[in-house]
N, C-alpha and C positions, 0 to 999 in steps of 0.2 A: 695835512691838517684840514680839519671843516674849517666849514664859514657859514654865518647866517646873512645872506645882502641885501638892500632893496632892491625890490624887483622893478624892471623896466616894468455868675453862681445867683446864683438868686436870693434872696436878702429868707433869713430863717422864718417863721411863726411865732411869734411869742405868744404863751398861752400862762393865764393867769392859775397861779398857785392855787387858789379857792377852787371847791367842787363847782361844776360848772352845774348850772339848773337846766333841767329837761329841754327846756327849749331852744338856751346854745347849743345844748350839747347838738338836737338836731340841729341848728344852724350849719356847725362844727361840720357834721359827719356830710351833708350834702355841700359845702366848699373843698371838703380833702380832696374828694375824686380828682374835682375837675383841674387842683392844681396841681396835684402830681403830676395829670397829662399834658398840664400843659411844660413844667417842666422836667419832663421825659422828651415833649418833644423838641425845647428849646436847648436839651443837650445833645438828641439826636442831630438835629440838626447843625450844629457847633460842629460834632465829628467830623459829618457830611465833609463842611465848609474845610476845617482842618486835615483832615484826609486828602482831599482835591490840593488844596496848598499845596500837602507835603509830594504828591505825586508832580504835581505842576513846577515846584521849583527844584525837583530830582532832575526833571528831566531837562531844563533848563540850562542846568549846569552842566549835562551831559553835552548837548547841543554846543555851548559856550566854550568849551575846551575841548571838543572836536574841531569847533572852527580856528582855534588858537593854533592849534596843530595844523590846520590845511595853511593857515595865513602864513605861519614861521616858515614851510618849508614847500608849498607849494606843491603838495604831495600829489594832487591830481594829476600835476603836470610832468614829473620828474621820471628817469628811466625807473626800471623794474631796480637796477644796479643802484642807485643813486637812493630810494627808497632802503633799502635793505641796507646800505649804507647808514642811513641814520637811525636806524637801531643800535646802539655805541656798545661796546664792550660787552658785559656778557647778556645784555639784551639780544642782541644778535645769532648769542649761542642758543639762550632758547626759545627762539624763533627758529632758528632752523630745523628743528626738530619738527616744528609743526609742517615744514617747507620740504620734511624729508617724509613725513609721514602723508602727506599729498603727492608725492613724486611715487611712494611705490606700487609696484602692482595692484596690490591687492591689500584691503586691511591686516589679513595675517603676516603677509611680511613685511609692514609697517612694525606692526608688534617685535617681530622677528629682529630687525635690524635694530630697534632699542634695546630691546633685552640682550641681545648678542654686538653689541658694537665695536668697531677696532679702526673707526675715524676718527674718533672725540682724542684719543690720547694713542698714538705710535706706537707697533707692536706691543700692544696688551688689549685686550678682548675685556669690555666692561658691561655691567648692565645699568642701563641710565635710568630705567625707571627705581633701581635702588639709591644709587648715587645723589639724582637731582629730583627736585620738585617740579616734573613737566608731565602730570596727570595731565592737566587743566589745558597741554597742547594737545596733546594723544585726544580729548575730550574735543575741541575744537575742530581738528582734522576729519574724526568721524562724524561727528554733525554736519560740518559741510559737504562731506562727499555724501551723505545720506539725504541730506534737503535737498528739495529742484532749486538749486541758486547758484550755481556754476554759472546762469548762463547772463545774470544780472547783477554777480556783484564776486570781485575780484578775490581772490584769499585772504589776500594783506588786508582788503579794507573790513573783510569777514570776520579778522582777529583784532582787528586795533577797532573796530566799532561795537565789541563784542567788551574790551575794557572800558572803552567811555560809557556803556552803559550799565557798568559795574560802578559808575562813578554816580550813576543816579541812583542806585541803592544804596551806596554811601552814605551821600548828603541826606536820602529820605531815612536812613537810619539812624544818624545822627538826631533827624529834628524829630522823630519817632521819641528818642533817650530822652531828649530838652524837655518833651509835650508831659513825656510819663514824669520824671520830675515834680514839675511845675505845678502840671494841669489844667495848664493851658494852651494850644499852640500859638500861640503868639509868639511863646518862647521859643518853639520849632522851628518858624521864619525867620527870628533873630539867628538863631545858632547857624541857618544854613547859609544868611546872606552874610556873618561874618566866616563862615568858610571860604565862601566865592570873594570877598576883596579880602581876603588875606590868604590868596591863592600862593603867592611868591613859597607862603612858610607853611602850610598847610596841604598842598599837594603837590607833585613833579612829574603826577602821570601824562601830560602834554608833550613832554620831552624824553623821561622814560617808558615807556609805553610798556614791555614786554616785562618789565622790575618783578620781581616776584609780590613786592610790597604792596604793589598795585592790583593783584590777584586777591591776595591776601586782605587787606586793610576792611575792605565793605566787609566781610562774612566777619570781622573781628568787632564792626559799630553794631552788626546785626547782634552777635553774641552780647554785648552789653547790652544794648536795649532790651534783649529779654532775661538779662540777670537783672537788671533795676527793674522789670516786671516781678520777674519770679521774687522777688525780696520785700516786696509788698504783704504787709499781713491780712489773713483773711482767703485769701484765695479760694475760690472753689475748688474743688478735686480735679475735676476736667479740664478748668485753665491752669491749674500746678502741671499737669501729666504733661497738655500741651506747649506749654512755656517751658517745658524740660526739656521738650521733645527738639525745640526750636535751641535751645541751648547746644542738645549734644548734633544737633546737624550742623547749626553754624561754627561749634569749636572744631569740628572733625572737617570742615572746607579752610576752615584758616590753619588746620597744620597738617593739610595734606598740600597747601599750595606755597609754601615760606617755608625753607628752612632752618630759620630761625622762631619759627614756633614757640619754642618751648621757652625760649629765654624771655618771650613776652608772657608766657601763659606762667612763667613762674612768679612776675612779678605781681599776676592776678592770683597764684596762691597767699603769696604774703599782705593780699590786702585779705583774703579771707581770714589768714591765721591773726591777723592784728584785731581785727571786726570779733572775730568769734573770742579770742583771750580776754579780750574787753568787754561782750557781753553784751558786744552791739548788733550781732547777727545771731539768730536762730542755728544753734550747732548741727539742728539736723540738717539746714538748708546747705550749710557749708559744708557737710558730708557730701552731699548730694553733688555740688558741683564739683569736691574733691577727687570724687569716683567718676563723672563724665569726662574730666580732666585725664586722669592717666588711662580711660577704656576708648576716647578718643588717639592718644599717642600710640596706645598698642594697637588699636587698629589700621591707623594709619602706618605702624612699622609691620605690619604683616603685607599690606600692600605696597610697599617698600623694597620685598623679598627681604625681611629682619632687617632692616637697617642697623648696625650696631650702635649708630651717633644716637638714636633715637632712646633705645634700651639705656644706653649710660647717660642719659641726661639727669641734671640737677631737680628736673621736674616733677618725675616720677621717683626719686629716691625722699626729695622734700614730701609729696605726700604721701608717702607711705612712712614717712616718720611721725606726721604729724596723728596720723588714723593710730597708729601704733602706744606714741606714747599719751595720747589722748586715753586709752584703754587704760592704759598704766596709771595715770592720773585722773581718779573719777571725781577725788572733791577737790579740785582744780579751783571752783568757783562755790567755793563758799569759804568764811572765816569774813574775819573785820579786815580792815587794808591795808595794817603792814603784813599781817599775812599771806593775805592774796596775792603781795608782790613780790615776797618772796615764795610761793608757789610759781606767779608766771615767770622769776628769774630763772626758776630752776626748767621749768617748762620748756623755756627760749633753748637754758643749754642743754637741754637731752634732746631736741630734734633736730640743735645744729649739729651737735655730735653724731645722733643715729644716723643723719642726711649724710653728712659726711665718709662715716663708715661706710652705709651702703652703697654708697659713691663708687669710692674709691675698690670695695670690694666685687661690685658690676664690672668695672672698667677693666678691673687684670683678669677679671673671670674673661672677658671678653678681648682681652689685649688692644682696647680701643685706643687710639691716640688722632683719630679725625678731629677731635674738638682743642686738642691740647695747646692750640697757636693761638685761640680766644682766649686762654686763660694766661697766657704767656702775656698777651698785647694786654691786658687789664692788669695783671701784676706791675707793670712798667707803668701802666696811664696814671695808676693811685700811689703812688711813689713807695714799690717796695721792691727797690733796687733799681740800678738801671743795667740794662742787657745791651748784647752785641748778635741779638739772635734777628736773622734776615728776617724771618717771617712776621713778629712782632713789630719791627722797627718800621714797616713796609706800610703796616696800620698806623701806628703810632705820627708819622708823618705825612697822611694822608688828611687834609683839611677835613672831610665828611666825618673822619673816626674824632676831632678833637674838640675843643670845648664851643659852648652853643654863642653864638658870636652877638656882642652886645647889642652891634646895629638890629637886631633879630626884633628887640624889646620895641627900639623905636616904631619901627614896620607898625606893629603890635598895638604899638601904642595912639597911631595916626589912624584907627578907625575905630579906637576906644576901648576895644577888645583885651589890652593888658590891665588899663582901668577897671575895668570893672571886673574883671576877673580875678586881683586883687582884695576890692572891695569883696567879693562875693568872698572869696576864699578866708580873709580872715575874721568875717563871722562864723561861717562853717566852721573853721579851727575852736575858734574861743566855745560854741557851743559844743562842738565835739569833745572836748575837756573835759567842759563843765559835763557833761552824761559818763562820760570814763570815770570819771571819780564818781559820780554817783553810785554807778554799776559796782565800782570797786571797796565802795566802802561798807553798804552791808550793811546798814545800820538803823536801828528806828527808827529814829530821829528823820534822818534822811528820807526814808521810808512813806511815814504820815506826813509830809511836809504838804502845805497848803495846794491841793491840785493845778491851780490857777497858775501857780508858781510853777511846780512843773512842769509844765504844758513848754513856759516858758524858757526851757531849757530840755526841750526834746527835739531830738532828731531819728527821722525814720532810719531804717536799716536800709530802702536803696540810694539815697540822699548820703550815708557814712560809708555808703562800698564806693559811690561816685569822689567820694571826696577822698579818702586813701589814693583812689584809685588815680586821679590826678595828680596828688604830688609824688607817686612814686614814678608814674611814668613823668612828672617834672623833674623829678631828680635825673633820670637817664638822658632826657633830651640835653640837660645843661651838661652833662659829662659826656655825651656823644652825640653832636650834632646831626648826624644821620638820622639820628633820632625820633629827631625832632616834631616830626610829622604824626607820630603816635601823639604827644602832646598837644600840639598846637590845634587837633581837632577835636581833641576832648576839652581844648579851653574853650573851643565857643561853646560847648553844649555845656559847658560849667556856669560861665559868666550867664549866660541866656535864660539859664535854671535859674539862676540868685535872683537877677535882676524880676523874673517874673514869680517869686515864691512868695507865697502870705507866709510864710513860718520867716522868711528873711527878714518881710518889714516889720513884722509882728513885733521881733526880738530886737530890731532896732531902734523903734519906735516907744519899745518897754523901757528902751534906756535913757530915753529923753521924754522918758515923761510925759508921749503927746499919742500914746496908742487906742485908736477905737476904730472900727470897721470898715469907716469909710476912707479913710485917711491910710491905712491897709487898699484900701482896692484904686482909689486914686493911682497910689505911686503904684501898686504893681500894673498897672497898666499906662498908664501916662509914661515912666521914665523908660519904656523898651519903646512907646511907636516916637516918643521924642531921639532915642539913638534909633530907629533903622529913618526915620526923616533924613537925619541926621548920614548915616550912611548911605543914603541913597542921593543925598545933597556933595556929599564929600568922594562918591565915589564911582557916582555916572561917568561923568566926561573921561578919567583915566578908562572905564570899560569901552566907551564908546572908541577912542583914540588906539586901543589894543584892538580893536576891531576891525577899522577899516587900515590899519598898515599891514600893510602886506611885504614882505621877505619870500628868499628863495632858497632853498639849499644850495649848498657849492663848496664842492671838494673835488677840487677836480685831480690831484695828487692820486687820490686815494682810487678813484672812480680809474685811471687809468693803471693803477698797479691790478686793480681786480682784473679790468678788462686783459690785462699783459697775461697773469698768470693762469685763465680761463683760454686762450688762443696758445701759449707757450710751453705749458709745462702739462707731463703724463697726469692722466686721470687719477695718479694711483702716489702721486709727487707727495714727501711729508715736508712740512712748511714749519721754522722754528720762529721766534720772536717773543716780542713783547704779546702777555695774555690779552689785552685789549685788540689787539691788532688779530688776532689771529683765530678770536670770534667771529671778529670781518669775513677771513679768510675763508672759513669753515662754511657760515651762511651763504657767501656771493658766489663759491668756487667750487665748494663740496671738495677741497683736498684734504689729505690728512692733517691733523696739529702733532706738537710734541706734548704740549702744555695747553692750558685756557684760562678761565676766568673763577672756574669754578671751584673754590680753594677748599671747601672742604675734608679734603683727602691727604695723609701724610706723605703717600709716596707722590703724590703731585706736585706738592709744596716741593718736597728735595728735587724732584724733576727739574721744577719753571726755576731755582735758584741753580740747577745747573747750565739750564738755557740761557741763563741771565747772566753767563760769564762772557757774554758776548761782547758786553759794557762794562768789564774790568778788570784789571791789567794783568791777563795771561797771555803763555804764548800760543801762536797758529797750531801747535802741533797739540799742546792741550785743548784749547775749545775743538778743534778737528775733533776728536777723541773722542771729546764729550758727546758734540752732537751726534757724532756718527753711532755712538753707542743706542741713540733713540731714534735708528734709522735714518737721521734725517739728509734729507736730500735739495733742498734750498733753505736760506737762513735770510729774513730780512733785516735790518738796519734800519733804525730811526732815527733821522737828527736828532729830533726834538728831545730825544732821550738823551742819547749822544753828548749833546752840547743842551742839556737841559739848563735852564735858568729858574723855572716857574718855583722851583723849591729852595731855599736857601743851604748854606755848607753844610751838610750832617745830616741832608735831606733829602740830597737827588739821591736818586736810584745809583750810580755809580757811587756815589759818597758808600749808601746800605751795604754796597758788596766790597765795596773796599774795608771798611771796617769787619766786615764776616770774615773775608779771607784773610785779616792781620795787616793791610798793608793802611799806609800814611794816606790821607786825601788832599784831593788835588785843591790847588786855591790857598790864596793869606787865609792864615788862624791856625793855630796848634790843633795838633792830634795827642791823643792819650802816647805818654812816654813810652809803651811797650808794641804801641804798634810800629813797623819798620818799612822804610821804602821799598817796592815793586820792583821785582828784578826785569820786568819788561811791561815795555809801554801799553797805553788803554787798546786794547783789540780793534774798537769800532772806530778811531781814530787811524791808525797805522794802518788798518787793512786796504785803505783808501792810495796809500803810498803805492799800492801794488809792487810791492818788494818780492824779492823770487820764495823769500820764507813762507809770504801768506800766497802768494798765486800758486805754490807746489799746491796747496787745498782746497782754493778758493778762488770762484772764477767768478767775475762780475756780468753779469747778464741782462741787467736792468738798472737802468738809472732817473730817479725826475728828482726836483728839490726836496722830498721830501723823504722820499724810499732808496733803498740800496739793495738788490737782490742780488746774493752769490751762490753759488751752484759750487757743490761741496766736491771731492774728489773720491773716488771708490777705492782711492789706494790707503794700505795702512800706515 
């Protein structure tokens, strides 16, 4: 097991309705000049000021959770082993890619040995740059050996200072989103210092370093800050081309480095198709980003070698339904509003239907079943049925995969940030309405209504992408906590916007009867520097106190199983286990796996649940069988798994596979009536008896509290 221990605007011109006589009018024309320049340059200068901010507290943050990471684990000081060690599970896995692509010769057989690989999975020859998303190491490996900095700065620190500063484009694209909003950056600094003390729910690259998410996330706040640019009416041509240009770079770095891409990028289709049905977005814009959406995915799958999970995603058949029967329906949007509703009913069910067809007719065309265990674990999560399938139940029991945990709100709510992000959110809603039904009704009446009034109930098109775009990825974060993190850092750049928007206090101000211009600029500025006061009053001393404790890594179990099977076992030894365990292995030792982390793949999935019969009650001469069928030539043993507690009955891993395999689970409480006792006892328990049944194929070769290593037999 680890340990973490202590260680030893400027006010308008009112100009009067009467013709002005000869001599204002000169008056007039020689004050224009000089106050345009003057404010031209008092907004010049504001960006200056704003600019410098957002660069100054990017990198702030980076600096701050660099140090959190040196202070948790004392990374400076730690072996090379112990280091690579705390990259956990499948961090580990890809990292060593980067670790493998530095060890070889030459850049070409760096290349070579990924496209051609036969250590990541036991007698099968894979190519990883189709499999996994590790451009972004292969990208790293050749910048460093290309730069003179071999000779000042380590690899490890080359890759993990290479993501903290992935972290200061984050946070300054974030407050980049808040400023464009708003239009001020005031709101920029709020949204970035509530990402910084609502670090816990907000980011985990400190501790996951290598996460794909962590790759991924910045190029995904870059993507939105120039779709809330590009959605701005008015545009000049040259900042449309450029803010598209910056669209299809940033979408095409965020699904070439996650792959999980698409299932975020699809929830930013369905904020287009709801915006554009409604009549809230320009259709040609949402074409626009419709088409860099899937010319991104297909690029990305050609550099993939065709990926087929890529081609059968939900992504790309949603918009190509949507472009489709858009064509099909041209007066879509016109008619009075019970009409229009029953055009967008009918709208909704031909693109669910066509997505779905095309779906499913990609998928057999292509005989894909990579993605089929996400739909398996989501069919069980929303209750439509419950299953006994290992791979779902493996999710579904997994704290990260379940629902977003109440304490979360608290967190949230002790530096104001659910406060007010509430507040902002359900005027956005109520004003969003009220323009949806406007759009939808069509009507004179509606039509000539008194401008003033209007005004009053408008909302711009990047202001209703940002607000879709919130609650749907709020919907995901509370049905998958893993989630979460997608949300919780578009709430600061939400509340941030509210709190500093004239269209916010305008419309709330409208309603209480107390609205006029100054009382509008008051509160948008008084009530954000009263919360970051406020925040910086409530949440110094916890930064300060996370700063000077200092911790050290310590796993020392672990740290001497690497060292044992790096001095004991053939260079060329396949190593079976638990998937977490055996990214370790792979990174520290370079031996072969059976199985890994990276689940993707169907025939993996049935692999690692063959592996996994290590922890459930078969006999010696079966799991022998098993293993040896995937080469393998030592198998380790976990207690922790073994004699797991951390999960409750129907939820440790031995529970999973006892149920798969039909058999009763161990422990007080009922099992389903049809499942039947085990004709032989738990493997990982019994093999410890060293009885002659399990020593005929299993020979124990290593032992410490925590690990169990046995050395398989070559006989049949």
């Amino acid at each position: 097991m680890m340990y973490i221990r202590q260680r030893k605007e400027t006010k308008p011109i009112e100009v009067s309705e009467d013709f002005p006589s000869p001599k204002e009018d000169v008056k007039l024309e020689k004050k224009l000049p000089s106050g345009c320049a003057s404010g031209r340059f008092w907004k010049i200068l504001s960006s200056a000021v704003g600019g410098t901010v957002a660069l100054c507290i990017g990198l702030l943050t980076s600096v701050y959770l660099a140090t959190l990471h040196e202070n948790d684990l004392w990374f400076s000081n730690i072996k090379e082993v112990e280091r690579e060690i705390s990259f956990r599970t499948e961090c580990g896995l890809y990292y060593s890619y980067y670790k493998q692509m530095l060890q070889a010769p030459t850049l070409l057989q760096g290349f070579h040995g990924l496209i051609y690989d036969n250590k990541t999975e036991s007698m099968r020859t894979i190519n990883l740059l189709q499999r996994m998303n590790i451009y972004q190491e292969v990208f790293l490996s050749v910048l460093y050996r290309v730069l003179p900095i071999q000779k000042y700065l380590e690899p490890v620190y080359f890759y993990i200072y290479t993501l903290f500063g992935l972290q200061a484009v984050y946070v300054t694209a974030l407050y980049i989103t808040s400023w464009l909003l708003s239009g001020t950056w005031l709101s920029g600094l709020l949204a970035a210092l509530w990402y910084v003390t609502n670090r816990m729910d907000t980011t985990r690259v400190e501790f996951t370093i290598p996460l794909r998410e962590n790759w991924a996330l910045p190029f995904f706040a870059i993507q939105i800050a120039a779709i809330t640019y590009f959605l701005r009416p008015n545009l000049q041509p040259l900042s449309e081309r450029l803010t598209l240009l910056a669209i299809f770079v940033s979408t095409f770095l965020f699904s070439l480095t996650w792959q999980f891409n698409q299932f975020m990028m699809l929830l930013q289709a369905l904020v287009l198709f709801i915006l554009d049905s409604l009549d809230m977005l320009p259709a040609m814009k949402a074409t626009w980003l419709y088409g860099i959406q899937i010319s991104c995915l297909l690029l990305v799958c050609t550099l993939q070698f065709f990926n087929a999970m890529i081609l059968g995603s939900l992504l790309i058949s949603f918009n190509l339904s949507v472009l489709i029967v858009r064509k099909l329906q041209k007066n879509l949007k016109t008619g009075p509003f019970l009409t229009r509703i029953w055009k967008l009913l009918l709208h909704l069910l031909l693109v669910f239907c066509l997505t779905l067809f095309l779906n499913n007719i990609i998928k057999k065309v292509l005989n894909l079943k990579s993605d089929e265990h996400i739909f398996k674990f989501l069919k069980a999560k929303f209750g439509f049925g419950a299953t006994r399938d290992f791979d779902a139940n493996l999710y579904l029991c997994e704290e990260a995969f379940g629902l977003l945990p109440l304490n979360t709100f608290q967190r949230l709510s002790e530096t104001l940030l659910f406060y007010a992000y509430m507040f902002v959110l359900v005027i956005t809603v109520v004003t969003a309405s009220v323009v949806a039904f406007h759009n939808l009704s069509d009507s004179t009446s509606l039509k000539s209504m008194d401008q003033t009034r209007k005004r009053a109930v408008d909302l711009k098109p990047e202001a209703a992408y940002n607000l879709i775009h919130t609650i749907l990825f709020g919907v995901l974060a509370l049905s998958t906590m893993r989630m979460k993190y997608l949300w919780t850092s578009h709430m600061c750049v939400f509340a941030s916007f509210g709190l500093c928007s004239s269209e916010v206090w305008e419309l709330l101000l409208r309603l209480v009867h107390l609205c006029n211009p100054k009382r509008i600029w008051v509160l948008r500025y008084l009530v954000p520097v009263l919360t970051l006061l406020y925040l910086c009053y409530k949440s110094w001393p916890g930064v300060m106190d996370e700063l000077s404790e200092l911790k050290e890594f310590y796993d020392p179990d672990t740290v001497e199983l690497m060292t044992w099977i790096n001095s004991n076992t053939p260079r060329k030894a396949v190593f079976a286990g638990s998937m977490q365990l055996l990214a370790g292995v792979k990174l520290c030792t370079g031996r072969t796996l059976t199985n890994h982390p990276h689940y993707e793949d169907k025939s993996l999935r049935e692999r690692t649940q063959a592996v996994y019969q290590i922890y459930a009650k078969r006999s010696p001469e079966e799991v022998h069988a098993l293993l040896r069928s995937f080469g393998t030539d030592f198998v380790i043993l976990e207690d922790s798994i073994c004699y797991e507690r951390r999960h409750h009955r129907g939820c440790r891993l031995r529970d999973l596979l006892d149920v798969a395999n039909g058999h009763e689970m161990d422990g007080p409480g009922e099992s389903d009536p049809d499942l039947r006792p085990a004709d032989h006892p738990r493997f990982c328990e019994e093999i410890k008896r060293n009885l002659p049944s399990y020593a005929a194929h299993f020979t124990r070769v290593f032992q410490n509290k925590t690990f169990h290593v046995y050395k398989l037999s070559r006989n049949k």
